[in-house]
C-alpha positions in Angstrom: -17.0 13.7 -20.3 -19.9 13.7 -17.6 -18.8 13.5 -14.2 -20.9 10.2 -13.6 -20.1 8.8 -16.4 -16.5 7.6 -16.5 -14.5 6.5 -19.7 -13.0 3.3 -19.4 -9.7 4.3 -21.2 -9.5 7.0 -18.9 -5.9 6.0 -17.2 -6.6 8.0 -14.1 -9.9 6.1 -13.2 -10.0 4.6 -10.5 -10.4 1.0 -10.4 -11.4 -1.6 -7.9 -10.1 -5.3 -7.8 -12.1 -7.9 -5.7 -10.4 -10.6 -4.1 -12.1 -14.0 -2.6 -10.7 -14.0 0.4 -12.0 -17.7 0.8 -9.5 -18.8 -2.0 -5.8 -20.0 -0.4 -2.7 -17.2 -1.0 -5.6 -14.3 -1.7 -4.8 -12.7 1.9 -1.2 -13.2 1.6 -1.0 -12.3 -2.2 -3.1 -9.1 -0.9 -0.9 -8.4 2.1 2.1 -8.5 -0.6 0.3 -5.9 -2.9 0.1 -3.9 0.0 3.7 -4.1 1.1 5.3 -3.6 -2.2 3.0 -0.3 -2.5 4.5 1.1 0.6 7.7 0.0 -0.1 7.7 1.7 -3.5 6.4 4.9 -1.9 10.0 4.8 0.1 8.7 4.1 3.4 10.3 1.9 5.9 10.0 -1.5 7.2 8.6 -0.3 10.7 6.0 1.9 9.4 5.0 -1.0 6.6 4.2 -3.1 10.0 3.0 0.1 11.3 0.0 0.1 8.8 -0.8 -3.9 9.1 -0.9 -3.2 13.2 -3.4 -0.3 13.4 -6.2 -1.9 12.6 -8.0 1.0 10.9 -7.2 -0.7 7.6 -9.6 -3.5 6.5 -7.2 -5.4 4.1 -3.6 -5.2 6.0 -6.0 -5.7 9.1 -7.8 -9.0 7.6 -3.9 -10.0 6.9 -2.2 -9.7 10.1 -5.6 -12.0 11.4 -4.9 -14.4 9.4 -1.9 -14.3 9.0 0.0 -13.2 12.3 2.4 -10.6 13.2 5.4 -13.0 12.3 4.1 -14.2 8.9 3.5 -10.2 8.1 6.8 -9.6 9.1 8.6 -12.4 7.2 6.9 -10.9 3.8 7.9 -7.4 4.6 11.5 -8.5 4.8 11.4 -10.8 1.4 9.3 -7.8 0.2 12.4 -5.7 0.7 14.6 -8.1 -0.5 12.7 -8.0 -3.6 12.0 -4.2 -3.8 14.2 -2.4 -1.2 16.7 -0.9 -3.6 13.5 0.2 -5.9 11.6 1.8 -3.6 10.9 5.5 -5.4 11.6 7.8 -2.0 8.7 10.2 -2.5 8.9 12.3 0.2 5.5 14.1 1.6 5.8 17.1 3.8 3.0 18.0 5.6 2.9 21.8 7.0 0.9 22.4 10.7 -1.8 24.5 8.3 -2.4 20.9 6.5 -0.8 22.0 3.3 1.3 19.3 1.6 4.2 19.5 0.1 5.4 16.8 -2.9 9.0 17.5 -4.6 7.6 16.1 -8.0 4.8 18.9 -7.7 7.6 21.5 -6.4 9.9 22.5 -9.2 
């Protein structure tokens, strides 16, 4: 398969979804994307906020605008709620020499 030329059925493609953000619930159906992502990656509640309140993130940083810190907050718990006991744990070490270690990758 040429590099520039991408098949469709490939499963590891990357793929883009556009959202109107001028459509009500698209920034708050967005924002619970992002949530549930992080959550499932096993991080925490804090450093879920973390990522809406560093502002070098268009999307959680176009949520927490709109939205407020509170309203981010309140999703991040139901979030939880929903997904907290599901969230997968990966862990990802990263050594001072940049190398990074996954336990899936490490048997």
């Amino acid at each position: 398969m040429p590099y520039d030329d991408p098949d469709p059925t490939d499963p590891m493609t990357l793929h883009g979804v556009e959202l109107s953000i001028d459509e009500s619930g698209a920034v708050r159906e967005m924002a619970e994307c992002f949530i549930e992502e992080f959550i499932r990656l096993g991080h925490s509640p804090a450093a879920i906020l973390d990522l809406f309140l560093v502002g070098g993130f268009a999307g959680p940083a176009l949520a927490l605008e709109q939205m407020g810190r509170v309203e981010i907050q309140t999703l991040i718990h139901e979030q939880f709620q929903r997904w907290g006991g599901r969230g997968l744990g990966v862990k990802v070490e990263q050594s001072p020499a940049g190398t990074v270690s996954l336990p899936v990758l490490n048997p």
